[in-house]
C-alpha positions as CSV (number, residue, x, y, z in Angstrom):
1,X,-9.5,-23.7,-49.4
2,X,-13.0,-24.7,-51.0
3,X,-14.6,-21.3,-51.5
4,X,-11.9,-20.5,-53.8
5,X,-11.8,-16.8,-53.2
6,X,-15.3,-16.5,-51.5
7,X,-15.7,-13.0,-50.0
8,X,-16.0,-12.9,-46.2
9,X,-19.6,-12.7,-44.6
10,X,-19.2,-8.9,-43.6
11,X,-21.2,-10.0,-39.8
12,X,-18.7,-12.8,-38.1
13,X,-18.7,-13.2,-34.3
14,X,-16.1,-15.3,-33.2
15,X,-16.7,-18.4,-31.2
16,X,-16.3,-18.0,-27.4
17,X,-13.9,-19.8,-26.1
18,X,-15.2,-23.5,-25.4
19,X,-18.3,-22.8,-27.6
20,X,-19.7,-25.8,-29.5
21,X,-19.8,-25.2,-33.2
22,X,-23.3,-25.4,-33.9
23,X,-23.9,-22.7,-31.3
24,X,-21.4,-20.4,-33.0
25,X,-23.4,-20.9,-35.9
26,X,-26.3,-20.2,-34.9
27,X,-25.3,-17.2,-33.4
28,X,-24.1,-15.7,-36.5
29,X,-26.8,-16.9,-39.1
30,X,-29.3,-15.0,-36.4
31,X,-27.3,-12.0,-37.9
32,X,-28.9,-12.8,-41.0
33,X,-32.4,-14.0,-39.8
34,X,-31.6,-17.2,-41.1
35,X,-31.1,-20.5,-39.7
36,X,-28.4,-23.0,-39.1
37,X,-29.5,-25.0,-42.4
38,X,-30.0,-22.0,-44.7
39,X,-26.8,-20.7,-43.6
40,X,-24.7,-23.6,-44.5
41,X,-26.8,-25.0,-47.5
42,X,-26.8,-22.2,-49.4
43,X,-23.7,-20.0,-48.5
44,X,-20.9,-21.8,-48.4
45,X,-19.9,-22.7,-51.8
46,X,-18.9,-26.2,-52.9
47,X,-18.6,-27.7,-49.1
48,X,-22.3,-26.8,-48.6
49,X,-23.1,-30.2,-50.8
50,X,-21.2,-31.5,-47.7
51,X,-23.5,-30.0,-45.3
52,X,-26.6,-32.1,-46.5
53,X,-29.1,-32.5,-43.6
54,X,-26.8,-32.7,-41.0
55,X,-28.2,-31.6,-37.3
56,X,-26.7,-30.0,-34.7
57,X,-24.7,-33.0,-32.9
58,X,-23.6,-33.6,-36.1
59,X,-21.7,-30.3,-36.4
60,X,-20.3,-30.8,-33.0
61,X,-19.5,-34.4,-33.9
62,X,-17.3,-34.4,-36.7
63,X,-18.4,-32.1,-39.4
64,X,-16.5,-32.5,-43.0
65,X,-13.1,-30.6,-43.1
66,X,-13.8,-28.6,-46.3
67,X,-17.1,-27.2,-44.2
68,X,-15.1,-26.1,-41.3
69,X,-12.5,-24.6,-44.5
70,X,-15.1,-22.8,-46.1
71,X,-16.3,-21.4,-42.6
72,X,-12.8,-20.3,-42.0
73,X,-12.3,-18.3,-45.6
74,X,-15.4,-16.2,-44.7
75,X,-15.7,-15.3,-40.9
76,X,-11.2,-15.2,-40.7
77,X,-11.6,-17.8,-37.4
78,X,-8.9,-20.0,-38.2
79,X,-9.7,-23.6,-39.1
80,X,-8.0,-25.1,-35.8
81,X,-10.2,-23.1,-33.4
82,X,-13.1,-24.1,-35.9
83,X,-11.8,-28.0,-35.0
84,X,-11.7,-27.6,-31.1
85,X,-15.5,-26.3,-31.3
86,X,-16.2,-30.1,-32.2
87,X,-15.6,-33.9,-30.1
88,X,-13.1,-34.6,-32.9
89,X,-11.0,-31.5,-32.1
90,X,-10.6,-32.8,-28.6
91,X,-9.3,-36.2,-29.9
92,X,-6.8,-37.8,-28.2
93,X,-7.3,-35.9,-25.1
94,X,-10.9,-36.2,-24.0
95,X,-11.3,-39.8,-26.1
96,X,-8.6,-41.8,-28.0
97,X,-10.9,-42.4,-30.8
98,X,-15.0,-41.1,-31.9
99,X,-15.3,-44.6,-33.0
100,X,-16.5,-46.7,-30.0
101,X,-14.1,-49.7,-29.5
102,X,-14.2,-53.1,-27.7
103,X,-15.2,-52.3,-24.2
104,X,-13.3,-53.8,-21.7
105,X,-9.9,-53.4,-23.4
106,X,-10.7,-49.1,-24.3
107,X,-12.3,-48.7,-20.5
108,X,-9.5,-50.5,-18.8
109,X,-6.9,-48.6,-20.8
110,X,-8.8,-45.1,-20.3
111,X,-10.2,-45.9,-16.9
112,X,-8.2,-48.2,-14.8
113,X,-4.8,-48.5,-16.2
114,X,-3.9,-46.0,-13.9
115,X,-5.4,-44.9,-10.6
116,X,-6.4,-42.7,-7.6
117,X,-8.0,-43.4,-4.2
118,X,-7.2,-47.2,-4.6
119,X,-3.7,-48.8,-5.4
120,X,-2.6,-49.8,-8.6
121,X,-4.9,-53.1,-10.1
122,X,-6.9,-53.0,-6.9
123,X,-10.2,-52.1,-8.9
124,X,-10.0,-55.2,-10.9
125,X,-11.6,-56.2,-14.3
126,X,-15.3,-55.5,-15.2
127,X,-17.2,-57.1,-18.3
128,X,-18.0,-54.0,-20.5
129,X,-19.5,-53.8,-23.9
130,X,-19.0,-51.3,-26.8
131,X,-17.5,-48.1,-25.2
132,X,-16.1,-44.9,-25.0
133,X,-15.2,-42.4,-22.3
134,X,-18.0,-39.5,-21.6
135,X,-20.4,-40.3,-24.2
136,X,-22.5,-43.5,-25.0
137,X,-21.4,-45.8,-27.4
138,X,-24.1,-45.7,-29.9
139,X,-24.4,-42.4,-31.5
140,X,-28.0,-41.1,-30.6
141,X,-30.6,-41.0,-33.5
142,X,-32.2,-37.6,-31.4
143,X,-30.6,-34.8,-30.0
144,X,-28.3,-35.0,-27.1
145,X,-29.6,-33.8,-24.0
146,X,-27.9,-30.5,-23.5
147,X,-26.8,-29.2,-19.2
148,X,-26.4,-25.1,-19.3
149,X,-26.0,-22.6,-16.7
150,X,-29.4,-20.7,-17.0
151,X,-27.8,-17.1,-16.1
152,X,-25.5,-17.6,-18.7
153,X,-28.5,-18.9,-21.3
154,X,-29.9,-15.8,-20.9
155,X,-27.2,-13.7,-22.5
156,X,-27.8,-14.6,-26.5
157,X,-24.0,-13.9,-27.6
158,X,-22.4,-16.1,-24.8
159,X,-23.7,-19.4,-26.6
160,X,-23.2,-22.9,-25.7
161,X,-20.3,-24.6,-24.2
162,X,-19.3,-28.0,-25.6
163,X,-19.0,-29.5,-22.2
164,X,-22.8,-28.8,-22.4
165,X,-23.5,-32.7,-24.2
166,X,-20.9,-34.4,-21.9
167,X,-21.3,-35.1,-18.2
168,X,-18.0,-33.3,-16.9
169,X,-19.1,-31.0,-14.9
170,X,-21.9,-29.7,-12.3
171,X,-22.1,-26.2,-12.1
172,X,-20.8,-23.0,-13.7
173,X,-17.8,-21.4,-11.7
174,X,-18.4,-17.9,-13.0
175,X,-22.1,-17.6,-11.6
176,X,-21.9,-20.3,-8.9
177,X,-25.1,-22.3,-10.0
178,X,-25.9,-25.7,-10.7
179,X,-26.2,-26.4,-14.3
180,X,-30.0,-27.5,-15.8
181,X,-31.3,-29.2,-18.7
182,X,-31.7,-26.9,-21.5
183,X,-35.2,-27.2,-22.5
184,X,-36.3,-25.8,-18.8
185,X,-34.2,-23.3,-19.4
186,X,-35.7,-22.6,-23.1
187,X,-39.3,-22.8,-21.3
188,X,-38.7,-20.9,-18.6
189,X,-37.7,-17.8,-20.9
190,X,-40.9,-18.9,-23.1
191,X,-43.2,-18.3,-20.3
192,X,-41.7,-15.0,-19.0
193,X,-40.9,-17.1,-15.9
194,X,-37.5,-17.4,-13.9
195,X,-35.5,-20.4,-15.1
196,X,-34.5,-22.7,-12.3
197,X,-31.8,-21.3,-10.2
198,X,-29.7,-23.8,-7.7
199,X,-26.3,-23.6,-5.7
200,X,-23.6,-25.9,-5.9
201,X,-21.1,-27.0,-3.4
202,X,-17.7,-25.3,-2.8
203,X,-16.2,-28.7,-3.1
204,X,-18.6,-29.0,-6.7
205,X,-17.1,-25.5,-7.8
206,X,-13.8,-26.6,-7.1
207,X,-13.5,-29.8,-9.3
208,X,-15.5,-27.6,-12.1
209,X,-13.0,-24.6,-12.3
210,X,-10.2,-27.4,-12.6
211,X,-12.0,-28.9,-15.6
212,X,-13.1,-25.2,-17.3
213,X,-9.1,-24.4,-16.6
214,X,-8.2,-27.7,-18.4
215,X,-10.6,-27.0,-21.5
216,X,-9.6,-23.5,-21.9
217,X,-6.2,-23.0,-21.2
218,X,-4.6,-26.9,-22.0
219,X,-3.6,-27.4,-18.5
220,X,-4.9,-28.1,-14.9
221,X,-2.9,-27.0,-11.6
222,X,-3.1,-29.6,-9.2
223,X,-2.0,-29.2,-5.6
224,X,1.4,-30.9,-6.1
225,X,1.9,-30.0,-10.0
226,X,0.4,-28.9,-13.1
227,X,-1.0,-31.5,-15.7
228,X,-2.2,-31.9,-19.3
229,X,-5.8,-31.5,-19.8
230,X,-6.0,-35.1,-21.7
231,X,-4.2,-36.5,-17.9
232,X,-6.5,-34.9,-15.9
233,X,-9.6,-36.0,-17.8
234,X,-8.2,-39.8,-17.3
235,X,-7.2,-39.1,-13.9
236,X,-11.4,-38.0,-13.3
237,X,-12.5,-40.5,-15.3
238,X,-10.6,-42.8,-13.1
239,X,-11.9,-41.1,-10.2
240,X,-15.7,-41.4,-11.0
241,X,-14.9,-45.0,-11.4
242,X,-13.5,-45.6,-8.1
243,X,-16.4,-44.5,-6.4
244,X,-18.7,-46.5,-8.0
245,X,-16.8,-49.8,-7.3
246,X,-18.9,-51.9,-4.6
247,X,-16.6,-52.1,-1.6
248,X,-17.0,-55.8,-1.2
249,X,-14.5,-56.4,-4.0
250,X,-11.3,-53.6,-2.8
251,X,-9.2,-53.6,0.5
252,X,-10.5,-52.5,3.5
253,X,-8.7,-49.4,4.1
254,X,-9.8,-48.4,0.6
255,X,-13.6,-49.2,1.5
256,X,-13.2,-47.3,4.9
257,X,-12.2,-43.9,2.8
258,X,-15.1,-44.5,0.1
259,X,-17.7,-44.9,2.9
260,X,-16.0,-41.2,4.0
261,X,-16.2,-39.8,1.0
262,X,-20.3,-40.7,0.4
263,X,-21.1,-40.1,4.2
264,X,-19.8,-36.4,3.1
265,X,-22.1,-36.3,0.0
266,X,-24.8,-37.0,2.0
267,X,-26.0,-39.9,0.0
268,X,-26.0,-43.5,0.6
269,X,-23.1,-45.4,-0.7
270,X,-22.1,-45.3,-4.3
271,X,-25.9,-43.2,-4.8
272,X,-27.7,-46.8,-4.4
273,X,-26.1,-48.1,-7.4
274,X,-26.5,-52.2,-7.0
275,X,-25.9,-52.9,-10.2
276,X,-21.7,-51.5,-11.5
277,X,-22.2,-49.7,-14.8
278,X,-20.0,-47.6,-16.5
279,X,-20.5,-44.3,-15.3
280,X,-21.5,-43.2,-19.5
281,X,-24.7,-45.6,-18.9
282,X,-25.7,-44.0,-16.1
283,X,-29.2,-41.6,-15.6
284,X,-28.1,-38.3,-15.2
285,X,-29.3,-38.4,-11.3
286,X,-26.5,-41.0,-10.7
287,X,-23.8,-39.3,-12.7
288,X,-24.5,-36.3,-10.7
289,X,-24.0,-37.8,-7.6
290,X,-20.8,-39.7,-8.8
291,X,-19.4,-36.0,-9.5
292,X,-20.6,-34.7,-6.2
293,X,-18.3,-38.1,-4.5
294,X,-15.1,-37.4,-7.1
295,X,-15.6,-33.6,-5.9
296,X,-15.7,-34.4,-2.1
297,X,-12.7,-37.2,-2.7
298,X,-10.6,-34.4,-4.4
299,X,-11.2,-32.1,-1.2
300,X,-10.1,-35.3,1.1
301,X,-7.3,-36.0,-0.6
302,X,-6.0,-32.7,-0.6
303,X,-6.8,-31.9,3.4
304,X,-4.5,-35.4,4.0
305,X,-8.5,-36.8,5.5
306,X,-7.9,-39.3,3.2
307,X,-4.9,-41.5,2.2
308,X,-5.0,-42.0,-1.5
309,X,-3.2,-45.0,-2.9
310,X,-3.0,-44.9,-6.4
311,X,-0.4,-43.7,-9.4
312,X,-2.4,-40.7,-9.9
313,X,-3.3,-39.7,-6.1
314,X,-0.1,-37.9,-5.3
315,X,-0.9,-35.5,-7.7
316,X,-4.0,-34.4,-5.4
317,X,-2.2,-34.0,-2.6
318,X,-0.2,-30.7,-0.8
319,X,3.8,-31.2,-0.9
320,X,4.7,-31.9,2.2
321,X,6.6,-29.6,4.3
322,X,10.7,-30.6,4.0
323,X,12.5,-29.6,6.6
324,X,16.0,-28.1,5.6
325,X,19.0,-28.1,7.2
326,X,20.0,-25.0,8.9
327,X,23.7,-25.4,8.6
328,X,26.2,-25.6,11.3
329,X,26.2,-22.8,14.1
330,X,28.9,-20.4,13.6
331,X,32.2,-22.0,15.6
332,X,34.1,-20.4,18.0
333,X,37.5,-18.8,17.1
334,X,40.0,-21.3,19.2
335,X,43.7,-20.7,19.7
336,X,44.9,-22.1,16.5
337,X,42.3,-19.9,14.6
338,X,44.0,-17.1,16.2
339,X,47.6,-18.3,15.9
340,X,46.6,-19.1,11.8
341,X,45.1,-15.6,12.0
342,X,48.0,-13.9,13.3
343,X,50.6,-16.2,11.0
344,X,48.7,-14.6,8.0
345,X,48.9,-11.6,9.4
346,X,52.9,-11.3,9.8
347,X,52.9,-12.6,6.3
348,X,51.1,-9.6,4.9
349,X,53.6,-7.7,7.2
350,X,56.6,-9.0,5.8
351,X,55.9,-8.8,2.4
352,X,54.8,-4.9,2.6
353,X,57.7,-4.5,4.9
354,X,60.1,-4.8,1.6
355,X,58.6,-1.7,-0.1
356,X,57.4,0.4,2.6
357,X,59.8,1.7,4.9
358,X,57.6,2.8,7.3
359,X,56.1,-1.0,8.0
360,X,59.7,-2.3,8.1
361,X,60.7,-0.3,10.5
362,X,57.3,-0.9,13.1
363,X,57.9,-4.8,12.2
364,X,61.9,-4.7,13.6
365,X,60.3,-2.9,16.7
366,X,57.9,-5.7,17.1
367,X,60.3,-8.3,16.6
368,X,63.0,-6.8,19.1
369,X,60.8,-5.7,21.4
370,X,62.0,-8.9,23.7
371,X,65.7,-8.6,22.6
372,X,67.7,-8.0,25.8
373,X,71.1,-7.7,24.6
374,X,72.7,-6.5,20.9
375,X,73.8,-9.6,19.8
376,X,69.7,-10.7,19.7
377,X,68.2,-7.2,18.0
378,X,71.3,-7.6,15.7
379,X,69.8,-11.3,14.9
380,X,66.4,-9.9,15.0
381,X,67.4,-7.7,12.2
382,X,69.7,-9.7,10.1
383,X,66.4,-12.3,9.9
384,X,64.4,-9.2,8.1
385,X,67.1,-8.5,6.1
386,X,67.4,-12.5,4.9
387,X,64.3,-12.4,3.6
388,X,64.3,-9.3,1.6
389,X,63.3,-6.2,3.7
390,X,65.9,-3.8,2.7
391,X,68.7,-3.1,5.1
392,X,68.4,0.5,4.1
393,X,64.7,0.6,5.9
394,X,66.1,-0.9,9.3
395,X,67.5,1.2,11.4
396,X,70.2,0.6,14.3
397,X,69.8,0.2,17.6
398,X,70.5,4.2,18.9
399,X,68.2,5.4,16.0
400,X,65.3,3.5,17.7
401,X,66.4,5.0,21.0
402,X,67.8,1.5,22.3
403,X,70.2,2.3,24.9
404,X,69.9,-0.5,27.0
405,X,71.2,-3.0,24.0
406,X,74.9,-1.2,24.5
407,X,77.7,-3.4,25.9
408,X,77.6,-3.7,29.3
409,X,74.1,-2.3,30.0
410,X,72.1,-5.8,30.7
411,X,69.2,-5.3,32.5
């Protein structure tokens, strides 16, 4: 590591989970009363040379690995929790690549090389310049906007979420408010005055826990199966797309469930956008309403109101109900069930009947039971005896009390 046996700061929160890195640190140098710059200029060794007079979106951008090394040897948090405080830590799943790369081949790979509401290729081929997904192409020269959720702002130690510089989401799913820009928030709290407090749809909240669960845990339950957090960001990328697309240019039925989906937002159709544009270019008015459309599609889908068409769309939708065969009724015993019954039966018989005298002598009672004269038990009893019962456990004819088998007593 860089600090080559630095000691550990003896005050280290650790990040919260989905914390950006510069928030982290400014949590902990406010242990010190120092700030951001002080803390890593002059504190950390060797890598602070590193540091130089990077600002904040830098240290969420990409920061130099010996920095995040050097952070690592004195708070303990290990250097790959450091890395997913940062855009690059979330390389290949939220972008392929920080660099921004030809437009129309990166979108059309990221964006429409798979789809949702629309079948596959129905979306077609737009003109795009330098881009990549979520953020704009050309690194800002000023601070990124920032979108918090002003009850959680006003808890110090919670910090700021990552998510807070990307459009992804609306709302926060814990306190069931709409995200706001952060310096209302910050001014707000300046003046001793409530910061701005708005609702978001059920549909909004729903589309937002799905994202928060993909960021946090690596996953995202879908109503037919669970998917990797790097599929469900294309597969909502793809989704804010589809909204936007004019419906002059798609099939009908697919223009039928768009003009659903907006007439459920309450807006006008694709939020008065004349003009396509990537949904990265847009004002943060139109992204909004573009999240509010993906939200109510997602809802859609999942009722069956809609039909979605694309790769992706199953994945939105309920499994169907499968019916399963009951099997076949239970048959009813016929006579040669009971004549195979029986058959096993006799079998069972005759093979006790040559050890147990007992059953050999109830199975020559059964069997002559029809004889009428000696000659037939005799038969009757010679047959047992063929087959192994011993003649020793068959009695005669008087020991069984058979006085009608003697000569000359035919009935």
């Amino acid at each position: 590591m860089s600090g080559g046996g630095a000691r550990r700061w003896p005050v280290h929160p650790s990040p919260r989970p989905g914390e950006a890195l510069s928030s982290w640190l400014g949590r902990l140098a406010a242990r010190y009363e120092l700030t951001v710059a002080q803390l890593l200029t002059h504190n950390l060794g060797p890598a602070s040379a590193l540091v130089g007079k990077a600002h904040e979106d830098d240290l969420d951008w990409d920061p130099p690995r010996p920095v995040l090394e050097a952070l690592a040897e004195r708070t303990g948090v290990e250097v790959a929790e450091l890395r997913l405080a940062t855009i690059a830590g979330w390389v290949p799943w939220l972008l392929e690549s920080l660099e921004s790369a030809d437009g129309s081949q990166a979108f059309h790979t990221y964006a429409r090389q798979d789809s949702v509401l629309l079948c596959p290729g129905e979306a077609g081929t737009n003109v795009v310049g330098r881009w990549r997904p979520w953020l704009r192409a050309e690194r800002p020269t000023r601070r990124v906007p920032r979108w918090i959720c002003p009850v959680c702002a006003a808890d110090p130690d919670r910090g700021t979420p990552l998510t807070a510089m990307l459009p992804l989401m609306l709302g926060c799913p814990e306190h069931v408010c709409r995200l706001e820009a952060e310096g209302d928030v910050a001014l707000a709290f300046a003046l001793g005055r409530p910061p701005p407090h708005r609702t978001v749809s059920e549909h909004v909240l729903a589309l937002d826990r799905l994202t928060r669960e993909g960021l946090t845990s690596g996953t995202v339950s879908l109503p037919r199966r669970a998917v990797h957090v790097g599929v469900w960001l294309r597969l909502l990328r793809t989704l804010l797309d589809e909204v936007s697309i004019s419906s002059s240019r798609i099939h009908r039925h697919s223009a039928a469930a768009l003009e659903l989906i907006w007439d459920a937002t309450g807006r006008p159709l694709r939020a008065g956008l004349t003009v396509w544009r990537p949904y990265e270019q847009l004002d943060r008015a139109c992204q909004e309403a573009m999240l509010e459309a993906a939200a109510v599609a997602l809802h859609l889908a999942e009722s069956g109101a809609i039909t979605v068409r694309g790769t992706l769309g199953p994945a939105l939708m309920r499994e169907p109900h499968r019916a399963v065969y009951d099997g076949d009724p239970p048959r009813r015993a016929g006579v040669a069930d009971r004549r195979e019954h029986l058959r096993e039966e006799l079998i069972t018989a005759l093979e006790t009947a040559r050890t147990d005298p007992a059953v050999a002598r109830r199975l020559l009672v059964m069997l002559a039971s029809s004889s009428r004269t000696l000659s037939i038990f005799n038969r009757r009893r010679q047959d047992l005896i063929d087959i192994g019962v011993p003649e020793r456990y068959l009695p005669g004819p008087h020991e069984l009390g058979r006085a009608d088998l003697l000569p000359g007593r035919r009935p």
